[in-house]
C-alpha positions in Angstrom: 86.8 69.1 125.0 84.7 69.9 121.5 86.5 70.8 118.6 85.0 74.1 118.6 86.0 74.9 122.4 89.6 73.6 121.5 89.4 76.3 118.8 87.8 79.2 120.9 90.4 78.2 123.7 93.2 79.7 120.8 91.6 82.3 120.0 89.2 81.1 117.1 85.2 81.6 116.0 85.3 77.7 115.6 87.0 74.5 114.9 86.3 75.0 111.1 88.1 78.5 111.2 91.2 77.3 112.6 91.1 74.6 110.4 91.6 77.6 108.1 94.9 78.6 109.4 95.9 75.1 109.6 98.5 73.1 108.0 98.9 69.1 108.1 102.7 68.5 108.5 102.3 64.9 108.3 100.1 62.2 108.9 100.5 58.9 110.7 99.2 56.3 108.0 99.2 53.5 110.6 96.9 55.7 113.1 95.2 58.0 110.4 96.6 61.3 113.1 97.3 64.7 111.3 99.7 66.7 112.8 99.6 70.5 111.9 100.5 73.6 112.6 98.0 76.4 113.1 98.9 80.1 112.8 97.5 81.9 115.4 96.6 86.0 115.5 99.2 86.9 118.0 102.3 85.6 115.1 102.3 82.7 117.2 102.4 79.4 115.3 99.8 76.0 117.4 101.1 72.2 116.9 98.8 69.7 117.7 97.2 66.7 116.2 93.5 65.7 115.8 93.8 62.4 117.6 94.5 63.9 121.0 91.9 67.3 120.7 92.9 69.5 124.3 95.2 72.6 125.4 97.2 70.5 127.3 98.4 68.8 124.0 99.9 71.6 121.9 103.3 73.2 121.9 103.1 77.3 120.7 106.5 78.2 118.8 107.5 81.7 118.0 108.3 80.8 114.4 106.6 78.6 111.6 110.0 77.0 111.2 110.4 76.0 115.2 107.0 74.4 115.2 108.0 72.4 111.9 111.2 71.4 113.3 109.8 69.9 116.2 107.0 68.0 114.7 110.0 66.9 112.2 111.8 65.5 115.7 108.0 63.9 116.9 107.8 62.3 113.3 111.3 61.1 113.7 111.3 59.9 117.0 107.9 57.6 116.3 109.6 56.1 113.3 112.8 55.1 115.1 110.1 54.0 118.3 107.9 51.9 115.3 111.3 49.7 113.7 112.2 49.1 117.6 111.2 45.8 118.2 
């Protein structure tokens, strides 16, 4: 999937006007992935990251605050995931 047909697929002209909407939560440092959250027209809020571009991989949240508590748990769960060893 392009970046500009993952953007359509929300809803968007292109990949460079969702990036407009978007904001990076956190990145992975180790992986260079941004994870964000995209606002989308319907007062719906997208979480995704850039590594893994496709519909399949985004959760939609009915509040800003829902998407950023579960990308909180995702960022959280790969840290206790990365001192496992």
């Amino acid at each position: 999937m392009t970046k500009d047909t993952f953007a359509r697929t929300f809803g968007f002209e292109d990949y460079g006007h969702m990036l407009a909407s978007t904001t990076t939560v956190f990145k992975d440092n180790d992986t260079d992935t941004c994870w964000n959250i995209t606002k989308l027209s319907q007062d719906r809020f997208l979480t995704w990251n850039d590594a893994e571009i496709g519909d399949d991989r985004v959760e939609v949240f009915l509040t800003e605050n829902e998407a950023q508590a579960y990308l909180k748990r995702l960022r959280d769960n790969q840290d206790i995931l990365a001192n496992f060893k």
